[in-house]
VMD Tcl script that draws the C-alpha trace (Angstrom):
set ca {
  {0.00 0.00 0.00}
  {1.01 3.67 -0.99}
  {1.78 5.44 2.07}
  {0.58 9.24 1.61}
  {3.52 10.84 0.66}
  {3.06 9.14 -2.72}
  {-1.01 10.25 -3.33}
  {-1.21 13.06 -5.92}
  {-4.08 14.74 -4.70}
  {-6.65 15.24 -7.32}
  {-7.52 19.42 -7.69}
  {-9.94 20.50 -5.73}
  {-10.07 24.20 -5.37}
  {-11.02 26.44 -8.21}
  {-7.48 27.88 -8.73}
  {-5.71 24.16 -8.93}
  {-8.93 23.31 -11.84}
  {-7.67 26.38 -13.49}
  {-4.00 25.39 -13.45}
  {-4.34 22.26 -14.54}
  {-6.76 23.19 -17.55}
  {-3.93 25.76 -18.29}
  {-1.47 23.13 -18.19}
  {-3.10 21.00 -20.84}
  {-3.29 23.27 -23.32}
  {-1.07 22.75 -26.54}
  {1.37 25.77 -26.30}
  {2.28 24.83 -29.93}
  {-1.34 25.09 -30.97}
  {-1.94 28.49 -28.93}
  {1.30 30.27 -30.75}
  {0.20 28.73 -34.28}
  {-3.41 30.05 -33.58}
  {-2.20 33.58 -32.76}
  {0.55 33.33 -35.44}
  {-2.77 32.68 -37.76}
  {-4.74 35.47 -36.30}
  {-1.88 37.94 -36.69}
  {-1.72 37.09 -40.25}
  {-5.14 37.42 -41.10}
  {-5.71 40.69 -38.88}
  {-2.56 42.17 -40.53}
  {-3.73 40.98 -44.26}
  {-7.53 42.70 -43.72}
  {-6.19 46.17 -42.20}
  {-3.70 46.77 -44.80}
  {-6.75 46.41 -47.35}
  {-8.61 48.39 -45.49}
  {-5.77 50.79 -45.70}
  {-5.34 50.64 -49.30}
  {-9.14 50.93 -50.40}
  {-9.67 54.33 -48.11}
  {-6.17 55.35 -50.25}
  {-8.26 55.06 -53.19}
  {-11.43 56.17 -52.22}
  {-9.83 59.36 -51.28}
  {-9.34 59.83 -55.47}
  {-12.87 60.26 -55.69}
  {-14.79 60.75 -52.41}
  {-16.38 63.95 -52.52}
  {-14.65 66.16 -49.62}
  {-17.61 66.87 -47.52}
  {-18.59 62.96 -47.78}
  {-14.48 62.43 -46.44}
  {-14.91 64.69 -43.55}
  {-17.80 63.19 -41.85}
  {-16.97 59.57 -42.58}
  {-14.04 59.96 -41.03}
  {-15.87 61.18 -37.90}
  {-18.35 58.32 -38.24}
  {-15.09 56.10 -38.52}
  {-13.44 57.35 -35.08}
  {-16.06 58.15 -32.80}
  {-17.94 54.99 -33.61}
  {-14.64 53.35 -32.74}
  {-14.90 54.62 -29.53}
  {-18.55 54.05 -28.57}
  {-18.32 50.47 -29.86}
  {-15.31 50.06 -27.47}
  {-17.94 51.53 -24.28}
  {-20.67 49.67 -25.15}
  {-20.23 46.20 -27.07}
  {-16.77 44.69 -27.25}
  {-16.67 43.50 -23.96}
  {-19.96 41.60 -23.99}
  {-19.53 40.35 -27.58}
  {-16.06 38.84 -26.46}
  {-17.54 37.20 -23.43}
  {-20.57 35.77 -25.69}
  {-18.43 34.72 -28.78}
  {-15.63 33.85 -27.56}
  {-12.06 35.29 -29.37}
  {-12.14 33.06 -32.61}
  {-15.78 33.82 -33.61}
  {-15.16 37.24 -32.94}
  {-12.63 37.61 -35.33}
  {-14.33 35.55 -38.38}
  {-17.10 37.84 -36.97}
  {-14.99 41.30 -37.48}
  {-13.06 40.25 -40.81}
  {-16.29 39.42 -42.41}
  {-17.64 42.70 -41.18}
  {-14.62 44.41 -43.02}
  {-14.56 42.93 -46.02}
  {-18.70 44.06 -46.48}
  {-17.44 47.58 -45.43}
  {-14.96 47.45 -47.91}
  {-17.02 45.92 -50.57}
  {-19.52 48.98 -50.15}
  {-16.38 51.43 -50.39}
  {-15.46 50.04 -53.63}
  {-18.85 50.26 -54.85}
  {-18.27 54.21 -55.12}
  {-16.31 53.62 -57.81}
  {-18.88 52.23 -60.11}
  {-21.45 55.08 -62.24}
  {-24.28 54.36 -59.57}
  {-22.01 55.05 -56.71}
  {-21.07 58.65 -57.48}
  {-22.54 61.78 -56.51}
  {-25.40 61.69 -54.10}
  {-25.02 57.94 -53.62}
  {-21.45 58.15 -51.68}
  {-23.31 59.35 -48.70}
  {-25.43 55.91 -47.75}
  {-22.05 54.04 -49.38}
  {-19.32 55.31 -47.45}
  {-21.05 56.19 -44.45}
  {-22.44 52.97 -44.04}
  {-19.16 51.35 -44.60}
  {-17.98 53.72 -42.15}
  {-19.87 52.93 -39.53}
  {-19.98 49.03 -39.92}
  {-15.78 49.52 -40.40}
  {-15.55 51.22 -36.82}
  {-17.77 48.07 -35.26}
  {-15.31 45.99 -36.57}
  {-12.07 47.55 -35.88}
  {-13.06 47.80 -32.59}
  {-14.23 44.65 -31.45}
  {-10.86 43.23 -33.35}
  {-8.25 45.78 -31.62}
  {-9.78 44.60 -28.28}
  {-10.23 40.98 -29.24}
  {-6.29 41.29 -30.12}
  {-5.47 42.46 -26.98}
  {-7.37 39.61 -24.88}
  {-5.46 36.93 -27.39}
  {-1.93 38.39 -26.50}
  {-3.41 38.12 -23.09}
  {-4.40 34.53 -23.27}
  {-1.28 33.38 -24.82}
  {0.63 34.81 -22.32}
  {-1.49 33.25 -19.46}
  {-0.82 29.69 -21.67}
  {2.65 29.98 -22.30}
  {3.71 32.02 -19.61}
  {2.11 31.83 -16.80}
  {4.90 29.78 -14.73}
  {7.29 32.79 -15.56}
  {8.76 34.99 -13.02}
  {7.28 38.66 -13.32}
  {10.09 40.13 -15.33}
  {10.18 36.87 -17.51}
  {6.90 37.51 -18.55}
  {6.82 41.22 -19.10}
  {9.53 40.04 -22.07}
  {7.24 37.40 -23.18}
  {4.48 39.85 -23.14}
  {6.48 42.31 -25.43}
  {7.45 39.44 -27.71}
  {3.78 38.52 -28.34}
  {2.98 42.35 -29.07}
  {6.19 42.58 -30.64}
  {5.22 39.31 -33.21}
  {1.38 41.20 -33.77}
  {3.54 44.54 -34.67}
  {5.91 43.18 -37.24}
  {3.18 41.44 -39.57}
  {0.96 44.39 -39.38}
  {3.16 46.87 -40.30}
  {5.08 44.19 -42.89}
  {2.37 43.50 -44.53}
  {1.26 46.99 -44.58}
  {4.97 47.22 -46.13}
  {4.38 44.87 -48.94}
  {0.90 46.12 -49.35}
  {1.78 49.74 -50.01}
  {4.58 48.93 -52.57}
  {2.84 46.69 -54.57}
  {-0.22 48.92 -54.91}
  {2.73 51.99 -55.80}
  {3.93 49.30 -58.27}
  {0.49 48.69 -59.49}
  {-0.28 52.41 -60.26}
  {2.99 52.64 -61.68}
  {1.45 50.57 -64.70}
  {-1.72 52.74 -64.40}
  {-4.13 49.99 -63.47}
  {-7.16 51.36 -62.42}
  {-7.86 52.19 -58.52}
  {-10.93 50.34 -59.18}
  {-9.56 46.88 -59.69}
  {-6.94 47.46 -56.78}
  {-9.43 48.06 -54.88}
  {-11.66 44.73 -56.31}
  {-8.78 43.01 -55.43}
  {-8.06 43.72 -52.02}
  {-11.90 43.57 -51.15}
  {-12.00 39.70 -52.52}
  {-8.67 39.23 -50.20}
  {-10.55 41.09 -47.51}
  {-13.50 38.40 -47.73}
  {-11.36 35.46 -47.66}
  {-9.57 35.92 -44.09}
  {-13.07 35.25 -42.27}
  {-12.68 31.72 -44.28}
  {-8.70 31.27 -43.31}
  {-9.39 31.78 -39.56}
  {-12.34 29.68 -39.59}
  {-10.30 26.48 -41.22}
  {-6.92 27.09 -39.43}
  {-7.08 29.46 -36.15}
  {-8.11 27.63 -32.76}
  {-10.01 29.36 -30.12}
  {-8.35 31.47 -27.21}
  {-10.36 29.96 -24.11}
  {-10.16 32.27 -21.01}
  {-7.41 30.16 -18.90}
  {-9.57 30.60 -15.81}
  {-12.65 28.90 -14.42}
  {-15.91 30.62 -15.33}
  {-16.83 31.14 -11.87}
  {-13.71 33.59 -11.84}
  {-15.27 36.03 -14.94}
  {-17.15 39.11 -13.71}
  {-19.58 38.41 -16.34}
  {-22.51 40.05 -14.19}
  {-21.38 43.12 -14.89}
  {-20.32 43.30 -18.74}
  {-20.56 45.85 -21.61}
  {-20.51 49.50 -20.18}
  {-20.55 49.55 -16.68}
  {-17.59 47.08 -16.73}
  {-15.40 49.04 -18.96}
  {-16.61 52.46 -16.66}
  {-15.66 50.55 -14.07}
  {-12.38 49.60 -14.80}
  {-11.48 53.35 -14.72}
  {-11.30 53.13 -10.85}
  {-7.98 51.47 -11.14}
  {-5.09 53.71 -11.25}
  {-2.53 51.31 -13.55}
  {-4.95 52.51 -16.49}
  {-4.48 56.37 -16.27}
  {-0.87 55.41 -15.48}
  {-0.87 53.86 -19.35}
  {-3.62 55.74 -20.46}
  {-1.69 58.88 -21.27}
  {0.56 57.08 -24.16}
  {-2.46 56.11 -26.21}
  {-3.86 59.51 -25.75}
  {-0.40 61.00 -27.49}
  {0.01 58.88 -30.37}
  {-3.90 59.56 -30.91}
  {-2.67 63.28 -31.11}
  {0.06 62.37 -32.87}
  {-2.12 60.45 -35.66}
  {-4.76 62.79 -35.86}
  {-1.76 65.83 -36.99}
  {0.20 64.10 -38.64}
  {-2.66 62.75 -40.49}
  {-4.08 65.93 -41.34}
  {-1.47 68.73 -41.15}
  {2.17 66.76 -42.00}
  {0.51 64.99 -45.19}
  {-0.54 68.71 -46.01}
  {2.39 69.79 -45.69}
  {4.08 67.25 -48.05}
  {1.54 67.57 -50.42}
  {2.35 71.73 -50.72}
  {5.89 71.38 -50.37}
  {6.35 68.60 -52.57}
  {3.43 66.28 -53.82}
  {0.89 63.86 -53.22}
  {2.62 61.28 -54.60}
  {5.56 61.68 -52.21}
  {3.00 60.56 -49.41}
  {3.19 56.83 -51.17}
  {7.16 56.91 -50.08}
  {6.81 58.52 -46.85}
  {4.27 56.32 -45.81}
  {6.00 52.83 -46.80}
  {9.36 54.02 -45.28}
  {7.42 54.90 -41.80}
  {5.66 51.39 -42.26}
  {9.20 49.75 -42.61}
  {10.72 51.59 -39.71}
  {8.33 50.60 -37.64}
  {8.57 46.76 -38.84}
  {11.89 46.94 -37.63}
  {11.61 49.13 -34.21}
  {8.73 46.29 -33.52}
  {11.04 43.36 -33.80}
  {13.97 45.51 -31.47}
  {11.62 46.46 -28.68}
  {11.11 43.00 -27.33}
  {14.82 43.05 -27.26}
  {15.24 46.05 -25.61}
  {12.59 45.31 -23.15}
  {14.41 42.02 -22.16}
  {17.56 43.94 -21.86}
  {16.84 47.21 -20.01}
  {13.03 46.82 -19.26}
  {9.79 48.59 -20.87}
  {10.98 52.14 -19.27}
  {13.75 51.98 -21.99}
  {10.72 50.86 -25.09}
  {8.67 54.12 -23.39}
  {11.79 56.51 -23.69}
  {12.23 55.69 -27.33}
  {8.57 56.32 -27.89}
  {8.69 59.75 -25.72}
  {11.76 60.73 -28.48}
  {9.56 59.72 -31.63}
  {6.30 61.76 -30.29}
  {8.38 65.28 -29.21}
  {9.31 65.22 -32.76}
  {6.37 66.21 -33.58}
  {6.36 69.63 -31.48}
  {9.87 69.96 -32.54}
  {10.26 69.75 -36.21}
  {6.24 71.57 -36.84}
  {6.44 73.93 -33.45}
  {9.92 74.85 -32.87}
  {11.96 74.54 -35.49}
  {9.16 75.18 -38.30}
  {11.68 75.93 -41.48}
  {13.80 72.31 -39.83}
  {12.62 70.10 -42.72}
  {12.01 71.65 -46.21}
  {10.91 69.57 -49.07}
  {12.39 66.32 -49.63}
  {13.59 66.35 -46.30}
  {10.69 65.27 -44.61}
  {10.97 62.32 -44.78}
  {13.21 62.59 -41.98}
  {9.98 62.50 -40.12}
  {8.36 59.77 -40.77}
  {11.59 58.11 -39.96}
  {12.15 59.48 -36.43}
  {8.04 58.97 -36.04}
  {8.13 55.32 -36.84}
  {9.58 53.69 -33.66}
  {6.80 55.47 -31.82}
  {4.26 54.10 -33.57}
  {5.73 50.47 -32.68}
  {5.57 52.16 -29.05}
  {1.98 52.55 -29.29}
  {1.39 49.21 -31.07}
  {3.66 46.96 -29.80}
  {4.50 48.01 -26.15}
  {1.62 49.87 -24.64}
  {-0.43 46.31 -25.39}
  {2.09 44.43 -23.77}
  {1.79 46.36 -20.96}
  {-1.63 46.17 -20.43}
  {-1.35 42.19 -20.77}
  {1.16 42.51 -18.03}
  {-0.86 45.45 -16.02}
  {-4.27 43.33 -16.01}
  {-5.18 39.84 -15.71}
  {-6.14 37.82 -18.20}
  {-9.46 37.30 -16.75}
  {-10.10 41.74 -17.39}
  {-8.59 41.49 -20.92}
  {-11.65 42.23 -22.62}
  {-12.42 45.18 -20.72}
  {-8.94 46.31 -20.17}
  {-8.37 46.29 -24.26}
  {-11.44 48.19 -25.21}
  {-10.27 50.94 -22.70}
  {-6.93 50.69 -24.78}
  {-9.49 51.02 -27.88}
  {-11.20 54.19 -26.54}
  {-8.27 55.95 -25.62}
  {-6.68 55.14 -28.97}
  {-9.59 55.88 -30.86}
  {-11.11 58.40 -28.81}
  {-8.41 61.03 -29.03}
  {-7.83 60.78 -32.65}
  {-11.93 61.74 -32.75}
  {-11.29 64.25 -30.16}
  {-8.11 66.10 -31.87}
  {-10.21 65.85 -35.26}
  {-12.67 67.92 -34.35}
  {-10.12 70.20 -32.35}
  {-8.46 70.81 -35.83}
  {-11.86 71.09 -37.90}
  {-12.84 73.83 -34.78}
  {-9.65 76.01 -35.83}
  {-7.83 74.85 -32.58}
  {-4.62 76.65 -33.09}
  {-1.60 74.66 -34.27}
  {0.70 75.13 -30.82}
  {-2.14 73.92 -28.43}
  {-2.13 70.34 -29.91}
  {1.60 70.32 -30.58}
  {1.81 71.34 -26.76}
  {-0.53 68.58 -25.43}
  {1.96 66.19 -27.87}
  {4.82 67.54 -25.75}
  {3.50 67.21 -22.55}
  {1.68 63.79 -23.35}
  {5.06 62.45 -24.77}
  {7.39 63.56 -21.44}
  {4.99 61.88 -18.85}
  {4.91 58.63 -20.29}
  {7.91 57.52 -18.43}
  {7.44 58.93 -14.92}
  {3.58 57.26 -15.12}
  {4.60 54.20 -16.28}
  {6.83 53.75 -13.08}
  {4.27 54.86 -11.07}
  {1.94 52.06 -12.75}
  {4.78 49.52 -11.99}
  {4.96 50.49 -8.11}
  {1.03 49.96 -7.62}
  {1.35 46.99 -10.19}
  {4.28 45.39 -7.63}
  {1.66 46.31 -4.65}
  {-1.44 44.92 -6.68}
  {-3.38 48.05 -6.57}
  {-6.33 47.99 -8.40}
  {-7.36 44.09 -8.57}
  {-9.33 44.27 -5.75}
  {-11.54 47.05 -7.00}
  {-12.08 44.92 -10.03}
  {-14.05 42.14 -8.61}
  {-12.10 39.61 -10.22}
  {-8.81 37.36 -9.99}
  {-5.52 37.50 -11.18}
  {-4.00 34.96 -13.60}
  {-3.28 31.92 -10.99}
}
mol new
graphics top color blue
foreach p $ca { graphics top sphere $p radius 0.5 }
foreach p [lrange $ca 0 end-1] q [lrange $ca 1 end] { graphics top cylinder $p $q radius 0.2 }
display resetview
């Protein structure tokens, strides 16, 4: 007979269920799946990039202008008030078919714009439409990102010591990072290669609408499901949708990050709007389609160095870098206005790139690392309306006439406390301040 020193005890608790469910998971599979659902992610938002390129050709300016505001601040509701709940009813994978399919019928209406019955009075129901169903689906996938990289880090690292993971963290964000902007890489060049041989933005935009419909299929056949590594009974699923993500605004780790996404939603918004006029007076439009590929390929490459250099030195060193790339803003347009002239700017979009990997790549592996797994959903759909939110916000700032030195100033200011708040996130982090406002449990 055994004696009792040799009985493994079966799990009883709820936490020891958990771990061992976590245990038997296929790491293999989990990194293939998100591997899959970078791909696919990456493949349908560099369409979607490409077909509002060309629709810009012929959109009628007025049409443009409030699309666009359809576009962000629908973002930004749909982050409040339905990505939590649709997460925690779907579950990740049929979220995602869910979202790409959505796309690629946004994009399909887009595209329809450029047929005979699409111009004139018809772009309004077309675009806006497209508009609104785009923002539904970019949101619900930015936050159903987020709770994937937060999964696979419960799965594959959840026996890691804290710094351990924060590395594996910013390699997962890291991996999501280089295939979007990559393919956004490819994308760009081969539609600059396409109009090189004057092919028509119509059948560009045919083209990438038909790839756009068949990532829904690809992640259906190949990508596995994320399951939450917890037991149900650990979810705070009586309390989803707004209230939850409301709620999470109680714990201060998220205005620690907060700030960051709040920047680089600045940051997009101007140099959206002002920088690409500026190239297109001081040089022309078509120098956009070089800037824009070089800042794309910058970026590729600060995304796959910033998992290195937060192994090395941390994520403080990842947040520095991104604090240099945002001032430049404020420096080369506010200070030193006459700094870049011409061809020149480019330099710009250079020294803006790694910043954008900041915001991409780092900022969601540190909210993987600053919340459990089990408050991904509503954790990433904050990430969503800060992102999205501010880029709505400093829209409608620069529509208003909002002079040029107030945003650049809020771009400074935005930029130098990312550091400082980030340690300060880290210290209530390390005393595990907030968790207990949040009515649920931490990653076992």
């Amino acid at each position: 007979m055994s004696s009792p020193a040799h009985v493994v005890p079966e799990p009883t608790s709820p936490a020891q269920r958990s771990i061992a469910s976590v245990e038997s998971i296929d790491q293999a599979q989990v990194m293939r799946s998100f591997h899959i659902l970078c791909l696919v992610f990456s493949i349908v938002q560099a369409a979607f990039s490409v077909v509002m390129e060309g629709a810009s050709s012929i959109l009628n300016e007025r049409v443009a202008f409030v699309g666009s505001a359809v576009f962000y601040s629908g973002a930004s509701l749909t982050a409040v008030f339905f990505t939590g709940p649709t997460i925690r009813t779907l579950g990740v994978k049929a979220v995602i078919t869910f979202t790409l399919g959505l796309s690629g019928v946004a994009l399909a209406l887009i595209t329809l714009c450029f047929f005979p019955f699409g111009h004139g009075m018809a772009q309004w129901p077309l675009f806006l439409s497209a508009m609104a169903l785009a923002s539904f689906a970019l949101a619900n996938a930015m936050t159903v990102i987020g709770v994937a990289i937060s999964r696979t880090l419960a799965f594959t690292g959840n026996s890691l010591q804290q710094d351990d993971r924060d590395a594996r963290s910013a390699s997962l964000a890291g991996t999501l990072t280089v295939y979007m902007f990559g393919v956004e890489v490819m994308v760009k060049l081969s539609v600059a290669w396409a109009r090189q041989f004057r092919l028509d933005w119509l059948w560009i935009l045919v083209v990438f609408t038909a790839l756009a419909f068949l990532q829904p299929v690809a992640s259906q056949l190949f990508m596995k499901d994320f399951p939450s590594p917890s037991s149900k009974s650990h979810e705070s699923v009586a309390d989803p949708g707004l209230l939850s993500v409301i709620r999470l605004w109680r714990d201060p780790k998220l205005w620690c990050l907060a700030p960051t996404l709040l920047t680089f939603g600045v940051v997009c918004a101007i140099s959206d709007g002002l920088v690409n006029q500026k190239v297109t007076e001081e040089v022309s439009d078509a120098y956009i389609y070089i800037c824009a590929p070089v800042n794309s390929l910058v970026a590729a490459i600060s995304s796959k160095v910033l998992p290195l250099i937060a192994k090395s030195w941390g994520s403080l060193a990842c947040l520095l870098v991104g604090t240099f790339s945002f001032v430049a803003l404020p420096v080369f347009f506010g200070i030193f206005p006459s700094s870049l002239h011409g061809y020149w700017i480019v330099v710009y979009f250079v020294v803006a790139a790694p910043g954008r990997a900041v915001a991409e790549s780092t900022m969601k592996a540190l909210f993987a690392d600053f919340f459990p797994a089990e408050q991904a959903d509503v954790a990433f759909s904050n990430y969503v309306l800060f992102r999205y939110g501010s880029v709505a916000a400093t829209f409608f700032l620069i529509s208003g006439g909002v002079a040029h030195w107030m945003l650049l100033s809020i771009v400074a200011v935005g930029a130098a406390s990312m550091g400082p708040l980030y340690l300060v996130g880290k210290t209530l982090r390390t005393k595990g301040a907030g968790l207990d406002e949040s009515a649920v449990s931490p990653v076992p």
